[in-house]
C-alpha positions in Angstrom: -22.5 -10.0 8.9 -20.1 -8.9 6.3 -16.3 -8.9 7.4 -14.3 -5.9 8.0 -11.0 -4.4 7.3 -9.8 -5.1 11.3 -11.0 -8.9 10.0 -8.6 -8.9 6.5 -6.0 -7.6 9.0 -5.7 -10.2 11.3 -6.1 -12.7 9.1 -3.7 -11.4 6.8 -1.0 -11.5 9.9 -1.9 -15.0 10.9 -1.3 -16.0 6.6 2.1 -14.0 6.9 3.2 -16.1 10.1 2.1 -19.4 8.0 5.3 -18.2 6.1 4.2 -20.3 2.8 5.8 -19.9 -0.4 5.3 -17.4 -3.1 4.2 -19.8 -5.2 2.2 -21.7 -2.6 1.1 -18.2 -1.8 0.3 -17.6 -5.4 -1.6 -21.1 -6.0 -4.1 -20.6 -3.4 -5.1 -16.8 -4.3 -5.5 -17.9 -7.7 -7.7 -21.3 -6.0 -9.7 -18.9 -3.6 -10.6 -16.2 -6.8 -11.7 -19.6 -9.1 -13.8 -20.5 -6.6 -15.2 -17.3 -5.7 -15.7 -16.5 -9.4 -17.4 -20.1 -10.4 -20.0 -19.5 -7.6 -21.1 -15.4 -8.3 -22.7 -13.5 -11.3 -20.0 -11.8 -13.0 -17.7 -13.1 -10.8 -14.9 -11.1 -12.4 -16.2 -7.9 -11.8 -16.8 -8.3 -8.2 -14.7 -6.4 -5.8 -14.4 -7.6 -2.2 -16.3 -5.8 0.2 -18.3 -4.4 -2.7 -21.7 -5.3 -1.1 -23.6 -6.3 2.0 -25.9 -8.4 0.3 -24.3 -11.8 -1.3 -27.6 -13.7 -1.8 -28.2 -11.4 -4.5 -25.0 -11.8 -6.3 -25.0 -16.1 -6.2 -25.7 -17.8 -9.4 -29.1 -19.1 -9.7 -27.3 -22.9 -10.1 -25.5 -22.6 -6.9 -27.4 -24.9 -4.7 -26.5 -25.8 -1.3 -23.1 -26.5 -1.8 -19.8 -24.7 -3.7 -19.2 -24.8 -7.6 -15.8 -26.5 -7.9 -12.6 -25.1 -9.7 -10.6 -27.1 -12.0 -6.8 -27.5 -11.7 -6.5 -26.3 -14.8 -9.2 -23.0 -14.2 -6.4 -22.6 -11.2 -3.6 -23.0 -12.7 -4.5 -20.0 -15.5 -5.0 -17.6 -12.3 -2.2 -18.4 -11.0 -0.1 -17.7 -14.1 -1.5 -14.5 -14.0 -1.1 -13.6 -10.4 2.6 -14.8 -11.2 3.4 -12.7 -13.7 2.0 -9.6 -12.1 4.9 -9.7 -9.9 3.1 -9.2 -6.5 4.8 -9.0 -3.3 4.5 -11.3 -0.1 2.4 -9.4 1.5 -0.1 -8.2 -0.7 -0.6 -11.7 -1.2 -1.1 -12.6 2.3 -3.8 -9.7 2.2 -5.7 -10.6 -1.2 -5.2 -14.3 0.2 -7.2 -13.3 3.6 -9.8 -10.5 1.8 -10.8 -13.6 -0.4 -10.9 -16.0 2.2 -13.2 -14.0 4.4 -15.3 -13.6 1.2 -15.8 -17.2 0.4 -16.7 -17.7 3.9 -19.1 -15.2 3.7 -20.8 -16.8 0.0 -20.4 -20.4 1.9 -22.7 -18.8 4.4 -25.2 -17.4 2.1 -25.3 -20.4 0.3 -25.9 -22.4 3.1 -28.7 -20.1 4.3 -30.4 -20.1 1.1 -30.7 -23.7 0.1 -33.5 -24.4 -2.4 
């Protein structure tokens, strides 16, 4: 079952009370969209919440288990996160919106082995 907003929410307030760093902050959005983006089709285009159905959207050579990001591949999303200039707790919420998201591809993928 996809996640909700009430779900982000929460989860977003228990990221806030973790009371990481910005740049710790920063370094595990950028991680979370790497992996996210490594593992759909047009990765980049996805928005969260954007559809129901994930199996559709994992790539064909996605089987059984998660796609791996590079440090590197990390660290260029990260640079950009840091240069947009995002507050705390927009990152707490993107942070907890992407997390919920690569639960739910973890899931699909794990449903759907070959």
């Amino acid at each position: 079952m996809p996640f909700s907003k009430e779900d982000v929410t929460r989860l977003a307030f228990k990221i806030y009370k973790e009371n990481k760093s910005l740049d710790k902050s920063i370094w595990r959005l950028a991680q979370l969209c790497v992996i996210i983006n490594k593992n759909v089709k047009n990765g980049y285009d996805i928005k969260p919440l954007e559809t129901d159905n994930l199996v559709l959207l994992i790539r064909e050579d996605v089987d059984g288990a998660l796609i791996k990001a590079s440090e590197d591949e990390i660290r260029d999303v990260a640079e950009i996160i840091y240069h947009e200039n995002p507050s705390k707790s927009q990152l707490d919420w993107y942070i907890a919106e992407k997390k919920l998201l690569l639960d739910e591809i973890k899931n699909t993928i794990s449903q759907n082995k070959k």
